[in-house]
PDB file of N, CA, C, O and CB in Angstrom:
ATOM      1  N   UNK A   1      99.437 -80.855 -28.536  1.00  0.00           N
ATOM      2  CA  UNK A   1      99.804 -79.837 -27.575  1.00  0.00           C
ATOM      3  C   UNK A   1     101.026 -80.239 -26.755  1.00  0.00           C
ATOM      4  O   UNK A   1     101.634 -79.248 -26.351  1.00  0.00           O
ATOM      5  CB  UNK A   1      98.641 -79.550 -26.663  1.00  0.00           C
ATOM      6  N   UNK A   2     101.563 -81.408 -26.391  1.00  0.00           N
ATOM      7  CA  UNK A   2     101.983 -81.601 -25.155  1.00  0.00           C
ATOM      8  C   UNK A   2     103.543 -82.054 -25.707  1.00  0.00           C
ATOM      9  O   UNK A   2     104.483 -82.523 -25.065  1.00  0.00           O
ATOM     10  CB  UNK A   2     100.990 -82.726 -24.218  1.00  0.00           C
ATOM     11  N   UNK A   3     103.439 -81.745 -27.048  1.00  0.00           N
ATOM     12  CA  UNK A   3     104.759 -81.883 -27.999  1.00  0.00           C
ATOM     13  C   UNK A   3     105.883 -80.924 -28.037  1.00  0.00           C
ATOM     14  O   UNK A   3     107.068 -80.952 -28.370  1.00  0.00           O
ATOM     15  CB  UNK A   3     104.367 -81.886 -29.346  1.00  0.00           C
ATOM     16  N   UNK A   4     104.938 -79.959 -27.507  1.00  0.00           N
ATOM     17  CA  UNK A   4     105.882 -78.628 -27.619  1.00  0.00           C
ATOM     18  C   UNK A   4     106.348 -78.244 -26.070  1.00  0.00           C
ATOM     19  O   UNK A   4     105.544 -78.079 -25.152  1.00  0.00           O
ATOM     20  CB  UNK A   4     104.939 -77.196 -28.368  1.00  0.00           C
ATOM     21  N   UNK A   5     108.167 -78.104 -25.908  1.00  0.00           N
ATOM     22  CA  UNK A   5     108.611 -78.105 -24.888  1.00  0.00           C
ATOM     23  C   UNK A   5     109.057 -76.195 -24.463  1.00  0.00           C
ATOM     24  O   UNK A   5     108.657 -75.108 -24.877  1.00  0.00           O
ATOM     25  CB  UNK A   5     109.757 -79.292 -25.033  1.00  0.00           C
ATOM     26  N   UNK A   6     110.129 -76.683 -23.382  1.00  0.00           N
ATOM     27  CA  UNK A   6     110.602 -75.430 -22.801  1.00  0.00           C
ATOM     28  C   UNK A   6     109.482 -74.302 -22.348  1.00  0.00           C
ATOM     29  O   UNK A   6     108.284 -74.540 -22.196  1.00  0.00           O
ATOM     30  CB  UNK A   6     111.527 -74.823 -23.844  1.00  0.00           C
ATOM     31  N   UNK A   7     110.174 -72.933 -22.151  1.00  0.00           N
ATOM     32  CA  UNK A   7     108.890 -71.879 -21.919  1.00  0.00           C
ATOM     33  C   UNK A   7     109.440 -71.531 -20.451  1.00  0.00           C
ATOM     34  O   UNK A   7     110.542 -71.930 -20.072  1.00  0.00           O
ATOM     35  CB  UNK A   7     107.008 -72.640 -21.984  1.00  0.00           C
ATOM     36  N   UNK A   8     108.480 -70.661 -19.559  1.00  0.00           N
ATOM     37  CA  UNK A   8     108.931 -70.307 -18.295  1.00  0.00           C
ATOM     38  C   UNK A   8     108.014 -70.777 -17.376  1.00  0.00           C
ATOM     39  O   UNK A   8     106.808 -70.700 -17.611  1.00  0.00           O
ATOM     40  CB  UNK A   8     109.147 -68.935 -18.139  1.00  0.00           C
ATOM     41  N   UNK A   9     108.390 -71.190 -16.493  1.00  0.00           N
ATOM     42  CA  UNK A   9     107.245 -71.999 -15.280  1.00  0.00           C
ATOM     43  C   UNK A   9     106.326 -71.874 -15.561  1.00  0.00           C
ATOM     44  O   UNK A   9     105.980 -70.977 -16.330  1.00  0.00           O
ATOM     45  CB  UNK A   9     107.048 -71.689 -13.922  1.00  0.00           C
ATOM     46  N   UNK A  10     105.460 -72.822 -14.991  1.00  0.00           N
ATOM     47  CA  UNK A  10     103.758 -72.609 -15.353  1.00  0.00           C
ATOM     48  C   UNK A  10     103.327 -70.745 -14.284  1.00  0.00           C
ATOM     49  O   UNK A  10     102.746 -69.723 -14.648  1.00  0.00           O
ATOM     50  CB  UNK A  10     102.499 -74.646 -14.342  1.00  0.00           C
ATOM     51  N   UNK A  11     103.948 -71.126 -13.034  1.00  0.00           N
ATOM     52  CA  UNK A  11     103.974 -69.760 -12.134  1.00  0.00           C
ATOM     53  C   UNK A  11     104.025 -68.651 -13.273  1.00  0.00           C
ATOM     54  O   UNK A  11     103.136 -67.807 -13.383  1.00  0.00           O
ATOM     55  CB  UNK A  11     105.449 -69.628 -10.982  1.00  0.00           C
ATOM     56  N   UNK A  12     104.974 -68.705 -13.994  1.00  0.00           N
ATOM     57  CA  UNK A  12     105.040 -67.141 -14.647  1.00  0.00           C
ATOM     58  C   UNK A  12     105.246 -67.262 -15.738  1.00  0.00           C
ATOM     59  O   UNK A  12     106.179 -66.878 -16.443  1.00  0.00           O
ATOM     60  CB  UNK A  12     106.008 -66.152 -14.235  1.00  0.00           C
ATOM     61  N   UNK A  13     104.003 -68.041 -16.021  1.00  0.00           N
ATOM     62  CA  UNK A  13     103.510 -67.859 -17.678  1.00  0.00           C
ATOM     63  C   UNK A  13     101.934 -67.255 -17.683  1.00  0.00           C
ATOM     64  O   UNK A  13     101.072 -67.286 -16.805  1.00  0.00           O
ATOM     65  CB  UNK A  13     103.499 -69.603 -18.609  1.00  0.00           C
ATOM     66  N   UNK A  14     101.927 -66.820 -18.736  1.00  0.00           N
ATOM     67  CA  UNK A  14     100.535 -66.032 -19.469  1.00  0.00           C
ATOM     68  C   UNK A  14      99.327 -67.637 -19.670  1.00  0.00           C
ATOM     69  O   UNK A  14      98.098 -67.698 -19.678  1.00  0.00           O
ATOM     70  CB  UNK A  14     101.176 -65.069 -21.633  1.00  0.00           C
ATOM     71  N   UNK A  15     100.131 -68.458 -19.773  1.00  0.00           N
ATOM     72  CA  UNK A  15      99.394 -69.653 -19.758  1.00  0.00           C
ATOM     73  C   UNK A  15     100.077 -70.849 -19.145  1.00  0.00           C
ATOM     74  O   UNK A  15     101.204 -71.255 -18.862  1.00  0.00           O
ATOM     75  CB  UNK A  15      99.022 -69.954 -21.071  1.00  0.00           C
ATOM     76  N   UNK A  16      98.583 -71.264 -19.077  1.00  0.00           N
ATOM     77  CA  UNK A  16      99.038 -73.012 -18.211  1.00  0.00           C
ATOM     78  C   UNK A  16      99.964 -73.618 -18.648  1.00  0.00           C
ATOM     79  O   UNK A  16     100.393 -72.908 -19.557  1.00  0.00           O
ATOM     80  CB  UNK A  16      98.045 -74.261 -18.265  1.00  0.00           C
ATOM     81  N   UNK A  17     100.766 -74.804 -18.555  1.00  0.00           N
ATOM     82  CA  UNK A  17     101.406 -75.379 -18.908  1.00  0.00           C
ATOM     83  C   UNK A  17     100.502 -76.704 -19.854  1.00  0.00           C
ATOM     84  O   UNK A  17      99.415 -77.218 -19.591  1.00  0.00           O
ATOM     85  CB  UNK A  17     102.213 -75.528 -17.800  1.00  0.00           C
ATOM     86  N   UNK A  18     101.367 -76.947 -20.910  1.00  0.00           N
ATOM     87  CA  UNK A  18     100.284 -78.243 -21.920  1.00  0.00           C
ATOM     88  C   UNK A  18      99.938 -79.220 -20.913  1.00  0.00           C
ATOM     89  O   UNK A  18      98.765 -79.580 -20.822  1.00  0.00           O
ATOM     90  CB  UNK A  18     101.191 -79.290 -23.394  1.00  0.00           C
ATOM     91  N   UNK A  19     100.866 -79.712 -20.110  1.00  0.00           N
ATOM     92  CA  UNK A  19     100.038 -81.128 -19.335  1.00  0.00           C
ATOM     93  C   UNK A  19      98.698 -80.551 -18.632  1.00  0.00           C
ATOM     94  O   UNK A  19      97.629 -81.160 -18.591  1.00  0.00           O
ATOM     95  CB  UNK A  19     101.134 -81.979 -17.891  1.00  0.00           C
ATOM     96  N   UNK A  20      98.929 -79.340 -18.116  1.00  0.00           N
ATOM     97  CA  UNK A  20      97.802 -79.022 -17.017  1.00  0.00           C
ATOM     98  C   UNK A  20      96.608 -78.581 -17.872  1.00  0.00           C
ATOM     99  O   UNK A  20      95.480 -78.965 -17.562  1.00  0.00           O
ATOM    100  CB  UNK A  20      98.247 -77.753 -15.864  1.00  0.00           C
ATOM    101  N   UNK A  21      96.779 -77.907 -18.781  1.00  0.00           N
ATOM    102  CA  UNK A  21      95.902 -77.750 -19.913  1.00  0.00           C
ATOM    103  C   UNK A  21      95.025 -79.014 -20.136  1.00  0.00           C
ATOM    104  O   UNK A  21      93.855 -79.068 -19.757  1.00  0.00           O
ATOM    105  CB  UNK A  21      96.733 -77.441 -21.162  1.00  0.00           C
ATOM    106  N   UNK A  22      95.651 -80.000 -20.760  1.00  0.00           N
ATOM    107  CA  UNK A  22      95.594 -81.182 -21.433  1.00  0.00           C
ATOM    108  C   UNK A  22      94.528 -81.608 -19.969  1.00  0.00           C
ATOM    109  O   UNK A  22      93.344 -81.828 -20.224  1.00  0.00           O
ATOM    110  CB  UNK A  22      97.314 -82.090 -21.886  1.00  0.00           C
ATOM    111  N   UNK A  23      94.823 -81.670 -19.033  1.00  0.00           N
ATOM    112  CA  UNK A  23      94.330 -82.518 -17.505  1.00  0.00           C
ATOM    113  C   UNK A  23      93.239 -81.800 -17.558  1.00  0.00           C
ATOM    114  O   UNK A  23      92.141 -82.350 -17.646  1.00  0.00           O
ATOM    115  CB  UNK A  23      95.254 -82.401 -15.862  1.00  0.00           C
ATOM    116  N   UNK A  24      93.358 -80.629 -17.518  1.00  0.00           N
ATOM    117  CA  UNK A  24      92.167 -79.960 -17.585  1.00  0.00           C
ATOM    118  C   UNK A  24      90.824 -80.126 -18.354  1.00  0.00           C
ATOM    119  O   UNK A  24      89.761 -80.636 -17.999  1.00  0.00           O
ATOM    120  CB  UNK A  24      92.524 -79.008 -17.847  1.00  0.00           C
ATOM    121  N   UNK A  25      91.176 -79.580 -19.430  1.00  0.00           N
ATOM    122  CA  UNK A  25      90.262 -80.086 -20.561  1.00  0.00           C
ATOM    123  C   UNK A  25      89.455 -81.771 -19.894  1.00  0.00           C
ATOM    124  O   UNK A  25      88.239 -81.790 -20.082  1.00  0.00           O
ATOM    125  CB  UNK A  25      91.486 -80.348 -22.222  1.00  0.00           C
ATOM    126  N   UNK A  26      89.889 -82.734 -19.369  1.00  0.00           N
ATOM    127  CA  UNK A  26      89.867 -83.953 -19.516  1.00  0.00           C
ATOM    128  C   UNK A  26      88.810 -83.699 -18.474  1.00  0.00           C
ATOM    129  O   UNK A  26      87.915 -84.524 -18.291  1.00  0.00           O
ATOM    130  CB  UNK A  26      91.143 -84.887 -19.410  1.00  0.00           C
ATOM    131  N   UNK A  27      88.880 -82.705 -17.864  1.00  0.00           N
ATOM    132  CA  UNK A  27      88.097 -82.621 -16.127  1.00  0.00           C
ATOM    133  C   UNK A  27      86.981 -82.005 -16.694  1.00  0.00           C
ATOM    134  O   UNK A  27      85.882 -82.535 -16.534  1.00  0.00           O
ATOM    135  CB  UNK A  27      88.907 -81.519 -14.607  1.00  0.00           C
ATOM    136  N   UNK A  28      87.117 -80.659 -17.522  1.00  0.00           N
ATOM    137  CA  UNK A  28      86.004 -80.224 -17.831  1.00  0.00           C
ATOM    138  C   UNK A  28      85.162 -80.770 -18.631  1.00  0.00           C
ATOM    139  O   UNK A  28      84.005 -80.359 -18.722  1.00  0.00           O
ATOM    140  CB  UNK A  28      86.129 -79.313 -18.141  1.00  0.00           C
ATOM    141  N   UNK A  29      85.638 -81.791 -19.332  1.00  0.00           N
ATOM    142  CA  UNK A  29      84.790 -82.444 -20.886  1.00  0.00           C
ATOM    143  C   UNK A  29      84.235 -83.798 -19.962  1.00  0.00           C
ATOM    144  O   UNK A  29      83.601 -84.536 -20.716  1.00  0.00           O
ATOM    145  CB  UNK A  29      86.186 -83.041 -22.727  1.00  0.00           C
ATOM    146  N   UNK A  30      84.290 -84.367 -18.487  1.00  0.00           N
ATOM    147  CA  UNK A  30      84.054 -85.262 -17.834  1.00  0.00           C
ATOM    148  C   UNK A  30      82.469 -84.419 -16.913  1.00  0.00           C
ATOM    149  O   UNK A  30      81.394 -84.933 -16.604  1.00  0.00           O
ATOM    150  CB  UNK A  30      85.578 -85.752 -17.019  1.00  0.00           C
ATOM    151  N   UNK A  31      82.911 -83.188 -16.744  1.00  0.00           N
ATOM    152  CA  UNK A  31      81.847 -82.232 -16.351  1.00  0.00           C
ATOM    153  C   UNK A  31      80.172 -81.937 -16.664  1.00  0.00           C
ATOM    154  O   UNK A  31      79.039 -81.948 -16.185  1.00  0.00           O
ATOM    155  CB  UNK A  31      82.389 -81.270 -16.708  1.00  0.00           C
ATOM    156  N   UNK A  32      81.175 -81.612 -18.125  1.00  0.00           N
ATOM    157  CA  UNK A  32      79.561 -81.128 -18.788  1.00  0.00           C
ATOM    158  C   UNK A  32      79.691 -82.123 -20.027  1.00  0.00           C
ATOM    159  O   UNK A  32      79.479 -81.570 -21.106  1.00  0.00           O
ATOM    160  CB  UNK A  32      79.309 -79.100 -19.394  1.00  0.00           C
ATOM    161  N   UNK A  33      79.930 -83.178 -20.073  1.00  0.00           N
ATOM    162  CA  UNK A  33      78.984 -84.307 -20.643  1.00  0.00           C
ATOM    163  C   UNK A  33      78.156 -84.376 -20.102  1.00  0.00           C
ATOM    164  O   UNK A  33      77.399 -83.695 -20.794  1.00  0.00           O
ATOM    165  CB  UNK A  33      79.273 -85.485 -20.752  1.00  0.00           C
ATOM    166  N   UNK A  34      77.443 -84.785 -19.077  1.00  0.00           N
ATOM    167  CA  UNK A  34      76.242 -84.692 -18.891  1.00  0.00           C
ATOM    168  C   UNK A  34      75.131 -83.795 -19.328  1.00  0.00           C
ATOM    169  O   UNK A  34      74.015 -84.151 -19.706  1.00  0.00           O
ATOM    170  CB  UNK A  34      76.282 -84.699 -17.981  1.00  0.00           C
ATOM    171  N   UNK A  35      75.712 -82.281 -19.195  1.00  0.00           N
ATOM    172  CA  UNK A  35      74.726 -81.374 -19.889  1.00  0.00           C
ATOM    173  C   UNK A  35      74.844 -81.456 -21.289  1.00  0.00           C
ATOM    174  O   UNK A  35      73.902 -80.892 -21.846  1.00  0.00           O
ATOM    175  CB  UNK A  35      74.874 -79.963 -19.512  1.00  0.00           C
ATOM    176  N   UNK A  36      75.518 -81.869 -21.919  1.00  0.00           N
ATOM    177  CA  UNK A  36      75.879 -81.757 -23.626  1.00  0.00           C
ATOM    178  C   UNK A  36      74.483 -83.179 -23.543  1.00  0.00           C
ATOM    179  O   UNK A  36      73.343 -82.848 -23.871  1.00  0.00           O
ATOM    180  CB  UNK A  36      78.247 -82.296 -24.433  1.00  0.00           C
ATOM    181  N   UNK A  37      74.719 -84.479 -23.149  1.00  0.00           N
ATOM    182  CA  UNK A  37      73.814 -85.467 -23.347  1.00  0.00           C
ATOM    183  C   UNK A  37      72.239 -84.890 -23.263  1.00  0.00           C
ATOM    184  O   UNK A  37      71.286 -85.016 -24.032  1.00  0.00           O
ATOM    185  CB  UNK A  37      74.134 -86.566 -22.293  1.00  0.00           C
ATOM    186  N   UNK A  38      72.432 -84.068 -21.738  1.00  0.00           N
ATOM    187  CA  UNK A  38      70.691 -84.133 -21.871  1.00  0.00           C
ATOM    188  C   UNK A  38      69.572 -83.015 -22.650  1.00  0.00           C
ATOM    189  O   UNK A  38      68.343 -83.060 -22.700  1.00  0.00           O
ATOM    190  CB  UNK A  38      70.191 -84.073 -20.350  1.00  0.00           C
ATOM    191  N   UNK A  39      70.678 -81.875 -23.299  1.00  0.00           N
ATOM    192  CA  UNK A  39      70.652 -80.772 -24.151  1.00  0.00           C
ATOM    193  C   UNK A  39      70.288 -81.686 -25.545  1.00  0.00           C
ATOM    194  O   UNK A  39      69.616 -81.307 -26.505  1.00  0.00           O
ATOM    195  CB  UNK A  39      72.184 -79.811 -24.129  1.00  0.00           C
ATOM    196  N   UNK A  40      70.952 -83.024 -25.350  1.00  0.00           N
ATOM    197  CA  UNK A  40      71.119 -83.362 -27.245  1.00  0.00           C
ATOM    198  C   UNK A  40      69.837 -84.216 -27.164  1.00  0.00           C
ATOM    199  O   UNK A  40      69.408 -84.373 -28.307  1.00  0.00           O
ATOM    200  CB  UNK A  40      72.866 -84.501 -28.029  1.00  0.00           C
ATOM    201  N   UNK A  41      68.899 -84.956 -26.051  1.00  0.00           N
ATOM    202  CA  UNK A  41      68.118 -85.510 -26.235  1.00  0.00           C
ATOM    203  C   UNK A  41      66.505 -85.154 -26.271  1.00  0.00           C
ATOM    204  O   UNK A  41      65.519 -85.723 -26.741  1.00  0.00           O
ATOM    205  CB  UNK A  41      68.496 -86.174 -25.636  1.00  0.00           C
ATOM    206  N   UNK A  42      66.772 -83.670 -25.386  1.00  0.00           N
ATOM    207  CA  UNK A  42      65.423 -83.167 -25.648  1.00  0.00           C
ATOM    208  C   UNK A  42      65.176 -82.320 -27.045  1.00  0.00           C
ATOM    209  O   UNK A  42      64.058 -81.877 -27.309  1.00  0.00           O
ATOM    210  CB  UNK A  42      65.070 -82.279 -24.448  1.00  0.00           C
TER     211      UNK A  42
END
């Protein structure tokens, strides 16, 4: 993802920008690991 450049501000784009994307993802997958773990053990 974070390969691909240029585009128009993150402000006035239809989408996030790849780093914030990328950061993101990292926040949400830090989130709900926990529920993915205790979903996979019962």
């Amino acid at each position: 993802m974070a390969k691909q450049g240029g585009g128009p501000p993150e402000l006035l784009s239809t989408h996030p920008a790849q780093a914030s994307r990328i950061e993101d993802l990292k926040v949400y997958a830090q989130r709900v690991m926990p529920l993915y773990e205790s979903a996979r053990t019962r």
